[in-house]
Steps between C-alpha positions, in 0.01 A plus 500: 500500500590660181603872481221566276242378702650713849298823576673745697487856617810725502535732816823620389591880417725784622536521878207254580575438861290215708219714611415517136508148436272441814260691421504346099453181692230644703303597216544179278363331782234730570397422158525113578782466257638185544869512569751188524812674554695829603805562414670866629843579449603825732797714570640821663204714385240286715714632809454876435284541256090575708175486347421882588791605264345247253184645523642841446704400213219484236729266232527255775151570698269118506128616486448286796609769756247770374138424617344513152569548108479853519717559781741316322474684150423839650881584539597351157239804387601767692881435351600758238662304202862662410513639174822290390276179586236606337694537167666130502088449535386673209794350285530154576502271255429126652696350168854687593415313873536135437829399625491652777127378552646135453807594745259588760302211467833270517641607769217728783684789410622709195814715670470767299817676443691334773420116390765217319316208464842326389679290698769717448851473605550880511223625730489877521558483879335859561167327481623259854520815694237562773426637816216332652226525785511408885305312712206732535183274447609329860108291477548402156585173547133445660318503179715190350357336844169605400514332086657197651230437781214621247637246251541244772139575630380459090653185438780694265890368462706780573867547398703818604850573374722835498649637191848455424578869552880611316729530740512916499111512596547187724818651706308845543170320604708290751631800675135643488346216702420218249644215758261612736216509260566196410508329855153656582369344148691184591294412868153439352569478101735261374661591141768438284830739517655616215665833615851463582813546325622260262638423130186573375355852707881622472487452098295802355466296160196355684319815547358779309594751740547531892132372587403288168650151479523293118293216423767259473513581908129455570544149309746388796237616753211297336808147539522597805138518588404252270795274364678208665754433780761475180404832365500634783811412678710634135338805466586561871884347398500721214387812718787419728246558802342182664191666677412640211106503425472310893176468660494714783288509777519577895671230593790598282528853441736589699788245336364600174588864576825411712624350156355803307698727734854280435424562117585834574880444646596270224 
């Protein structure tokens, strides 16, 4: 199948944790949309982040956990607009918006301030710094259960995979219970693992920022999804990490983490 002729629905955007993407898939089918394939990538923030604070956090709120339209628009209306944002309203110009229009549609995600979309060799490392969340959401890993079984139930292919965190987020996530998160997700779900460090999560020309990874990095993801045993096996060379992008699953989630952990003493 050509490119042009696939039809496909983006769940992504900020902090979207599996709960979200459940109940997306919940209402496409509801609808009897007719769905081939799933594909979720998930991280850290599916560990900790709930879906009361999403509900509560009105940029990030999905109108399926309010019980109608209005309850769902009612607190948008009860918000008092701040005067500075009401300004950059009244005086925007679409015109003087176009690049970064096009950057956002490029890449998911326009950076603002922060953002070097070069693969530069001189990263300003301030932008690498983070502190991170722990282990809070300890059910989370139940609603990944819950897409792959509805998918399985629907006759959908389902592919799961973890981001390729940077190493700063992925050390502090680590010591916040991300191991253990993922050996709960690991005993009904099987998925492909790309958090761990290697030449590629320790080099920050890859990412935007602490929790944004490049392009160029989500092309080795789709090889390794999608490419051949040759691909594979010299992006994993080139990574300098063997088990990188490995299908994990119960019945080998605890090696996969043993050699996770031994990254760590090198």
């Amino acid at each position: 199948m050509n490119d042009s002729e696939l039809k496909w629905y983006n769940m992504t955007y900020s902090v979207g944790t599996p709960n979200d993407h459940l109940m997306t898939l919940q209402t496409f089918l509801k609808a009897n949309v007719k769905i081939k394939a799933v594909l979720i990538g998930f991280d850290e923030i599916a560990m900790w982040r709930s879906a009361e604070v999403q509900k509560i956090d009105l940029v990030r709120a999905p109108f399926q956990l309010y019980k109608n339209k209005f309850e769902f628009y009612l607190p948008y209306l009860q918000l008092k607009t701040d005067e500075s944002i009401k300004k950059q309203i009244e005086e925007y110009v679409e015109e003087n918006h176009i690049a970064k229009k096009e950057v956002f549609y490029e890449y998911g995600w326009d950076g603002g301030k922060t953002a070097d979309y070069s693969l530069t060799e001189n990263p300003d490392m301030e932008r690498y710094n983070i502190g991170g969340g722990a282990y809070s959401q300890k059910d989370s890993y139940k609603d990944l259960e819950a897409i792959v079984n509805l998918c399985m139930e629907n006759n959908i292919k389902t592919i799961l995979f973890t981001n390729p965190l940077y190493q700063n987020l992925y050390k502090t996530s680590v010591n916040g219970g991300y191991f253990d998160f993922l050996r709960k997700v690991a005993q009904n779900c099987e998925f492909y693992n790309f958090s761990s460090l290697n030449n590629y999560t320790k080099n920050p020309a890859y990412y935007f920022d602490w929790s944004h990874y490049r392009q160029p990095l989500a092309l080795l993801i789709e090889k390794i999804i999608f490419g051949t045993e040759e691909e594979k096996a010299q992006i994993r060379k080139d990574a300098g990490d063997e088990l990188w992008g490995i299908k994990v699953n119960a019945e080998n989630i605890d090696f996969v983490i043993q050699k996770l952990q031994e990254q760590f003493e090198i």
